[in-house]
N, CA, C and O of each residue as an XYZ file, in Angstrom:
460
protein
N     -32.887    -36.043    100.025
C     -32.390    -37.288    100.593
C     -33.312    -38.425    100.155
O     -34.504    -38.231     99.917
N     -32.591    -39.875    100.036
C     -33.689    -40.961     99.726
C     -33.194    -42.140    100.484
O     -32.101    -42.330    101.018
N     -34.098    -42.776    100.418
C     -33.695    -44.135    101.320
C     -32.506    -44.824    101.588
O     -32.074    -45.316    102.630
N     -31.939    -44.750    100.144
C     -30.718    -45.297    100.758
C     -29.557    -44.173    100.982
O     -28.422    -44.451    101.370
N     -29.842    -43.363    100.794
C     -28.571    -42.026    101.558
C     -29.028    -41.989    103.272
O     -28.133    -41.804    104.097
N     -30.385    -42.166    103.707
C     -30.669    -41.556    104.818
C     -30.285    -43.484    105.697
O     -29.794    -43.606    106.819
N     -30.516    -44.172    105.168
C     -29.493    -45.719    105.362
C     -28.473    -45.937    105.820
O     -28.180    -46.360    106.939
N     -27.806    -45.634    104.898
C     -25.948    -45.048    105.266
C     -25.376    -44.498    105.830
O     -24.237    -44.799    106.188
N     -26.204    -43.117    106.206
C     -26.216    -42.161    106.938
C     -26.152    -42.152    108.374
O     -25.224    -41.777    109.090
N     -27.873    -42.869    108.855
C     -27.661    -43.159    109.736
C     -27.188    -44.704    110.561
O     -27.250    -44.909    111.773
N     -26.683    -45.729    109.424
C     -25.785    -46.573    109.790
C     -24.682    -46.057    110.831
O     -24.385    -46.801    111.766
N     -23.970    -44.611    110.680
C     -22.565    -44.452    111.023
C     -23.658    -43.999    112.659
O     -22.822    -44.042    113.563
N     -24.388    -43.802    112.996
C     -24.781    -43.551    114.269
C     -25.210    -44.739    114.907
O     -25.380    -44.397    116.077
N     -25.518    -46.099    114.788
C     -25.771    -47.775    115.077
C     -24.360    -47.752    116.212
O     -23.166    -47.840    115.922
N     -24.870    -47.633    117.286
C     -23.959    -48.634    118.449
C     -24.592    -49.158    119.261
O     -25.187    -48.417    120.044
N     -24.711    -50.414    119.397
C     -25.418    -51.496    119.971
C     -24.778    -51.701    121.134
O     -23.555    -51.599    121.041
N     -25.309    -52.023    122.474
C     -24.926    -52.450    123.976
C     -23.794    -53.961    123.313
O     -24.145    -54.621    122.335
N     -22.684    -54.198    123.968
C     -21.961    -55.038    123.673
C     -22.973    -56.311    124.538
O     -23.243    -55.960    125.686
N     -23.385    -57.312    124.247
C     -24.195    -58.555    124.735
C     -23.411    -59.751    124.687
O     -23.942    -60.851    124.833
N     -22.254    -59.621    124.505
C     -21.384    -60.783    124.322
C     -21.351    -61.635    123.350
O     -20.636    -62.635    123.302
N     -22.704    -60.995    121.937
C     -22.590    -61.666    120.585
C     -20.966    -61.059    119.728
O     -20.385    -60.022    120.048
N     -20.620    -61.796    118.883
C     -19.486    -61.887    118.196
C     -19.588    -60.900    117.290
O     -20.556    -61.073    116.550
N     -18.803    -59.684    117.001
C     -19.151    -58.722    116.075
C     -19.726    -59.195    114.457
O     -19.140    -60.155    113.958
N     -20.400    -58.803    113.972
C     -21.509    -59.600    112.581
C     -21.674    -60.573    112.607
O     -21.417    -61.446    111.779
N     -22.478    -60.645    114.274
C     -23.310    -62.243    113.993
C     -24.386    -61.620    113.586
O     -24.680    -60.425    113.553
N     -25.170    -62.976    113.152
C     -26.474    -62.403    112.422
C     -27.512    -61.790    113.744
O     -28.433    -60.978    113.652
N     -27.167    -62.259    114.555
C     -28.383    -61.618    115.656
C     -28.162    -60.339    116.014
O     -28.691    -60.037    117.083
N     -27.271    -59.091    115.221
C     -27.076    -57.913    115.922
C     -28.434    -57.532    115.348
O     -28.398    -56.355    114.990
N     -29.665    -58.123    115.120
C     -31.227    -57.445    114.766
C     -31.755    -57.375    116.042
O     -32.528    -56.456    116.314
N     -31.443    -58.240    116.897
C     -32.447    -57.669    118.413
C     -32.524    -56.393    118.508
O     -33.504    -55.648    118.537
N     -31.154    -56.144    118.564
C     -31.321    -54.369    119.570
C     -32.488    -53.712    118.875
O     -33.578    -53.370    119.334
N     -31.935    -53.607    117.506
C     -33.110    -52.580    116.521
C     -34.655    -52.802    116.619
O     -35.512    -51.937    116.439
N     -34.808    -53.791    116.857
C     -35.711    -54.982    116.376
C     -37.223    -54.406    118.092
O     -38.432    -54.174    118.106
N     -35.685    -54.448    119.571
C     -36.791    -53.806    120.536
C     -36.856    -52.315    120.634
O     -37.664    -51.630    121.261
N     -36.013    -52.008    120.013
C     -35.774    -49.870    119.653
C     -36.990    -49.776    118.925
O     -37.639    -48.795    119.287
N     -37.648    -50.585    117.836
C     -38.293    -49.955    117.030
C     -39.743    -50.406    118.448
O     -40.353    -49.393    118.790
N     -40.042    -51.231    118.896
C     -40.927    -51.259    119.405
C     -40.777    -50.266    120.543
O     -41.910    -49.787    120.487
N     -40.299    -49.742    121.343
C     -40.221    -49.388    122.424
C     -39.899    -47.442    121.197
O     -39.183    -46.558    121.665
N     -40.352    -47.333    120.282
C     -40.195    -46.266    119.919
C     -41.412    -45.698    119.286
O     -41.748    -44.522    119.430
N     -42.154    -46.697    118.479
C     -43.621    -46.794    118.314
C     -44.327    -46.378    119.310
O     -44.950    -45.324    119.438
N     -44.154    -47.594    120.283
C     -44.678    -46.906    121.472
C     -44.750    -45.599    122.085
O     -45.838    -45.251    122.545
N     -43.715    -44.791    122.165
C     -43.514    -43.485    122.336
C     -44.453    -42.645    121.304
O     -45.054    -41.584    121.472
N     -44.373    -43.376    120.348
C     -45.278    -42.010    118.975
C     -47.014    -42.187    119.754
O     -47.765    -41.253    120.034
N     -47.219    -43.343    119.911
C     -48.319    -44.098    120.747
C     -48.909    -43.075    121.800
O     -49.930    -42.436    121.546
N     -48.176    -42.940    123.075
C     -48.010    -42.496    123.921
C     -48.468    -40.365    123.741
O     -49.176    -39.625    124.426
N     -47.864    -40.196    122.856
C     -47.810    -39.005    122.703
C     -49.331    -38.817    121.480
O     -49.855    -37.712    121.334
N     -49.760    -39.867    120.844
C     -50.828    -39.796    120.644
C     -51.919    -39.843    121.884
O     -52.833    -39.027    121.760
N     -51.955    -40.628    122.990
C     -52.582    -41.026    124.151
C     -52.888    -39.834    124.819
O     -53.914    -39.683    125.483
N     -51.901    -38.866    124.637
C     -51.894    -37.161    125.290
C     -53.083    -36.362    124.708
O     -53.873    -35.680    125.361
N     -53.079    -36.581    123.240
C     -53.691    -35.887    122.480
C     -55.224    -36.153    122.938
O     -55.974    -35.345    123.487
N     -55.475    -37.397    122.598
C     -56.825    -38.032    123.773
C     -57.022    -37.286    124.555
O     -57.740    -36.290    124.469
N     -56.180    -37.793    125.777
C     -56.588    -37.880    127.321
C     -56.633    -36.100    127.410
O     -57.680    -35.547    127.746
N     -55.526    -35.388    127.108
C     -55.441    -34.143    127.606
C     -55.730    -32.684    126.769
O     -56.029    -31.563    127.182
N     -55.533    -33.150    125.591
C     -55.463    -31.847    124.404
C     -56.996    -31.894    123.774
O     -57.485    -30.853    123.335
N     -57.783    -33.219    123.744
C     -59.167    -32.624    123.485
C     -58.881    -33.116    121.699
O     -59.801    -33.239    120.892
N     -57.569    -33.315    121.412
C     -57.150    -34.010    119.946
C     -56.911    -32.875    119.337
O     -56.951    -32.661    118.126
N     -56.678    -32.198    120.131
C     -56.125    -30.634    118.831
C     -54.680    -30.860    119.165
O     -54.032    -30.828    120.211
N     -54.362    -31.135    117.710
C     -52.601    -30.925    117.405
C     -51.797    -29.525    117.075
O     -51.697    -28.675    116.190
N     -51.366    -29.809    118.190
C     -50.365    -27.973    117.894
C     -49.058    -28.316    117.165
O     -48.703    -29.417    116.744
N     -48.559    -27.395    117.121
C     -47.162    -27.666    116.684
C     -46.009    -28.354    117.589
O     -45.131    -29.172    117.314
N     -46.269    -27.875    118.445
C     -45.413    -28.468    119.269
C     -45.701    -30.099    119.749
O     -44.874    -30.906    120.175
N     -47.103    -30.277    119.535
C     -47.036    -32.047    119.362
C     -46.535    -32.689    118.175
O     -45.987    -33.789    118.091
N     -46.833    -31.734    117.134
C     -46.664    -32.397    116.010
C     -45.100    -32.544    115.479
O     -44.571    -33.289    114.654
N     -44.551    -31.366    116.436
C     -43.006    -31.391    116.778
C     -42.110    -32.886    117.393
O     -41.349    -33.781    117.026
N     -42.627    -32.520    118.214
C     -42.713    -34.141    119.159
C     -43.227    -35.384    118.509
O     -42.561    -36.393    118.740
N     -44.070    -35.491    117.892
C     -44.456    -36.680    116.988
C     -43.581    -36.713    115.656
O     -43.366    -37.818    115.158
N     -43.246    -35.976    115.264
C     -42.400    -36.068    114.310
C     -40.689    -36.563    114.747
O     -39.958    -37.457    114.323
N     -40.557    -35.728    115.563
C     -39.323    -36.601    116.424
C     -38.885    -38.003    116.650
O     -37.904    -38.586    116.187
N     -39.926    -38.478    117.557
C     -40.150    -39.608    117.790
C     -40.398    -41.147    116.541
O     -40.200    -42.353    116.693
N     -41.012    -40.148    115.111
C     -41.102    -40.928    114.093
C     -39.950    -41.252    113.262
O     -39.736    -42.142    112.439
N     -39.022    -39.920    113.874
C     -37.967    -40.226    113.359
C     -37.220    -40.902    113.825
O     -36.091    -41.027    113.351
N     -37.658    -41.586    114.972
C     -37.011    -42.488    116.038
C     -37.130    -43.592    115.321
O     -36.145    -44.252    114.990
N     -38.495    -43.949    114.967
C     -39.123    -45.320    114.507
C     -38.381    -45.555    113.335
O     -37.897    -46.642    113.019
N     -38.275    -44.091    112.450
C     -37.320    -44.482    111.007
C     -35.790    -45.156    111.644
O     -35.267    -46.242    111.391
N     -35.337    -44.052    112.551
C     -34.092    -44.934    112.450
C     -34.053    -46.686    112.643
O     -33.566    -47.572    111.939
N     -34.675    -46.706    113.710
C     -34.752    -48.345    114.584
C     -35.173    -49.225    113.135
O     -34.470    -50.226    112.988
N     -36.092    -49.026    112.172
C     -36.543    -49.483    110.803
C     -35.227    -49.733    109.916
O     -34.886    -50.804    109.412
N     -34.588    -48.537    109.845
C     -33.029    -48.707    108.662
C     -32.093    -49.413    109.714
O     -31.091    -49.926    109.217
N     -32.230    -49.528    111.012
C     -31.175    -50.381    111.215
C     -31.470    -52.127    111.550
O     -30.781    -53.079    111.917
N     -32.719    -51.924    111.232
C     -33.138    -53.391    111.576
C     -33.205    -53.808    109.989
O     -32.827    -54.881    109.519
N     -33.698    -52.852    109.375
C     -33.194    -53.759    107.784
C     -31.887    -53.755    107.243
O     -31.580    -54.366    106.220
N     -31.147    -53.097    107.899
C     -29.462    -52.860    107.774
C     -29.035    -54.364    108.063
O     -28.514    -55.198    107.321
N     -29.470    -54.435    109.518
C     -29.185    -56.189    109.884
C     -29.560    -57.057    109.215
O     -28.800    -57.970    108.891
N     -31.278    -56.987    108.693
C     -31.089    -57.887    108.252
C     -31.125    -58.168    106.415
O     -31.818    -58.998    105.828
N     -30.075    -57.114    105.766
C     -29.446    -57.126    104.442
C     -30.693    -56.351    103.810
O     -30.475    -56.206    102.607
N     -31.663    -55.915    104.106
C     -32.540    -55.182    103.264
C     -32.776    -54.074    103.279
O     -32.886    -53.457    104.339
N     -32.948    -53.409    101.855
C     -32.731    -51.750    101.947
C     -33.879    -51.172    101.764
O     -34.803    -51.647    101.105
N     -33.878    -50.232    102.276
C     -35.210    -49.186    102.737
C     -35.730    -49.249    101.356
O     -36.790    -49.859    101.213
N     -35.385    -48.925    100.710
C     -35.946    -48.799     99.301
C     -36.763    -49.294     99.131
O     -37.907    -48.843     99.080
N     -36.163    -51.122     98.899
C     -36.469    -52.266     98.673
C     -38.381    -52.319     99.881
O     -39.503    -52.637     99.485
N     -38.011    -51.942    101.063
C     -39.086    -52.039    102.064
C     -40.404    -51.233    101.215
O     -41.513    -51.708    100.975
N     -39.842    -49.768    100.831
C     -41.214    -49.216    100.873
C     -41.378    -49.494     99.366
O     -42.570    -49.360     99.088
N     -40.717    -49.797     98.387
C     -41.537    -50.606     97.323
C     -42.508    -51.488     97.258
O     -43.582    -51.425     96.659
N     -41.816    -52.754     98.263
C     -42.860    -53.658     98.317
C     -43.806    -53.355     99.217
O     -44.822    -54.022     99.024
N     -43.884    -52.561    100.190
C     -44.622    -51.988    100.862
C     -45.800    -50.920     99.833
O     -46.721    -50.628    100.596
N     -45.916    -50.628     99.190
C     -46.604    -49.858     97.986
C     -47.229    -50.876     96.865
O     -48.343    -50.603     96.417
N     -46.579    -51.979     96.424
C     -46.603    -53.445     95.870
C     -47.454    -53.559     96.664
O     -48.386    -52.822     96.344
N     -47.678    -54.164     97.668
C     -48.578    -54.811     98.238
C     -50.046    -53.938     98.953
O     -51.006    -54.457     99.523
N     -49.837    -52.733     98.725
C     -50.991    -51.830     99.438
C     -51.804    -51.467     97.688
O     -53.025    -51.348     97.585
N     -51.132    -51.379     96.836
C     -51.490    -51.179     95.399
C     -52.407    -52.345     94.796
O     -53.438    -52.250     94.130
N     -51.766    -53.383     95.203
C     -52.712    -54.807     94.920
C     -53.543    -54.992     95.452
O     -54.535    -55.525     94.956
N     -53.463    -54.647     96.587
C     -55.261    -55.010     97.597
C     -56.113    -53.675     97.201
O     -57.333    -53.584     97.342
N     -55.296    -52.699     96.703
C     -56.470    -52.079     96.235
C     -57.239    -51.933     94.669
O     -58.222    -51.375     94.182
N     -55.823    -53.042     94.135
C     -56.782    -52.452     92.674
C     -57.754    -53.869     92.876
O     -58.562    -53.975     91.953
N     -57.841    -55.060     93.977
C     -58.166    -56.418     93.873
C     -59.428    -55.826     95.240
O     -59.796    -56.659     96.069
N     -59.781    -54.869     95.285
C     -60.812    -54.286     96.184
C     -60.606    -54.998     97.817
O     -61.491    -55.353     98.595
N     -59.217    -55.044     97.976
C     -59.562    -55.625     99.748
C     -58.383    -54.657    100.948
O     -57.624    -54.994    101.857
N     -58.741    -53.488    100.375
C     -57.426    -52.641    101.239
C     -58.048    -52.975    102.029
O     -57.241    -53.714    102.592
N     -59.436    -53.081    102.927
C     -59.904    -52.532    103.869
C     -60.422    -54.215    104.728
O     -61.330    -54.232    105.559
N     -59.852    -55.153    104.425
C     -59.663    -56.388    104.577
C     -58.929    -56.782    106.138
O     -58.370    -56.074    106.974
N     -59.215    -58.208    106.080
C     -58.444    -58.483    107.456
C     -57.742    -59.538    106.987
O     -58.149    -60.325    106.132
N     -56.024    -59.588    107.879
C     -55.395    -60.560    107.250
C     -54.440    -59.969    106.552
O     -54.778    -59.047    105.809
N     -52.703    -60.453    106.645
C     -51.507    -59.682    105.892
C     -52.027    -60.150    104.609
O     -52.281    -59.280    103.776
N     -52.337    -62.020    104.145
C     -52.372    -62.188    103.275
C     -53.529    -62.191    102.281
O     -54.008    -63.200    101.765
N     -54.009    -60.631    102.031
C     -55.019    -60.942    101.463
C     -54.928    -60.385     99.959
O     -55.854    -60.580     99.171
């Protein structure tokens, strides 16, 4: 599978709470937009366990659960760039573009998006 099959894919699973916006207005990005935060959070959370209670040893079954949940974050990600016209692809290219340049320009480890 690649970015844009797993895109499409899970496009056909996207149903948004009806909010009284007009079907393809440009603002159907909220929903995704607080899914992805409120899903992070969860990967967060289940890291917080690992802390507080496991001593930081990852079993499978967290790593079960963290993987789950990341797949939460992927979806809420393809549907918030679904909204707003950009394809996964396109994301983790320039996402690689820009982690590739700060490192061949020695500042991965920098503060600041624009460095």
């Amino acid at each position: 599978m690649d970015f844009e099959d797993y895109q499409q894919r899970s496009r056909k699973t996207a149903q948004y709470p009806k909010l009284g916006i007009p079907e393809g207005s440009f603002v159907g990005w909220i929903y995704p937009a607080i899914g992805l935060t409120g899903e992070s959070g969860e990967v967060l959370e289940n890291v917080k366990k690992l802390v507080r209670s496991r001593n930081l040893v990852v079993t499978d079954e967290i790593r079960e659960t963290i993987k789950k949940e990341l797949g939460d974050v992927l979806w809420y990600i393809s549907q918030l760039s679904t909204e707003l016209g950009i394809s996964l692809k396109d994301v983790a290219i320039s996402n690689l573009q820009k982690l590739e340049s700060r490192q061949e320009r020695g500042v991965i480890h920098g503060v600041g998006d624009e460095r």
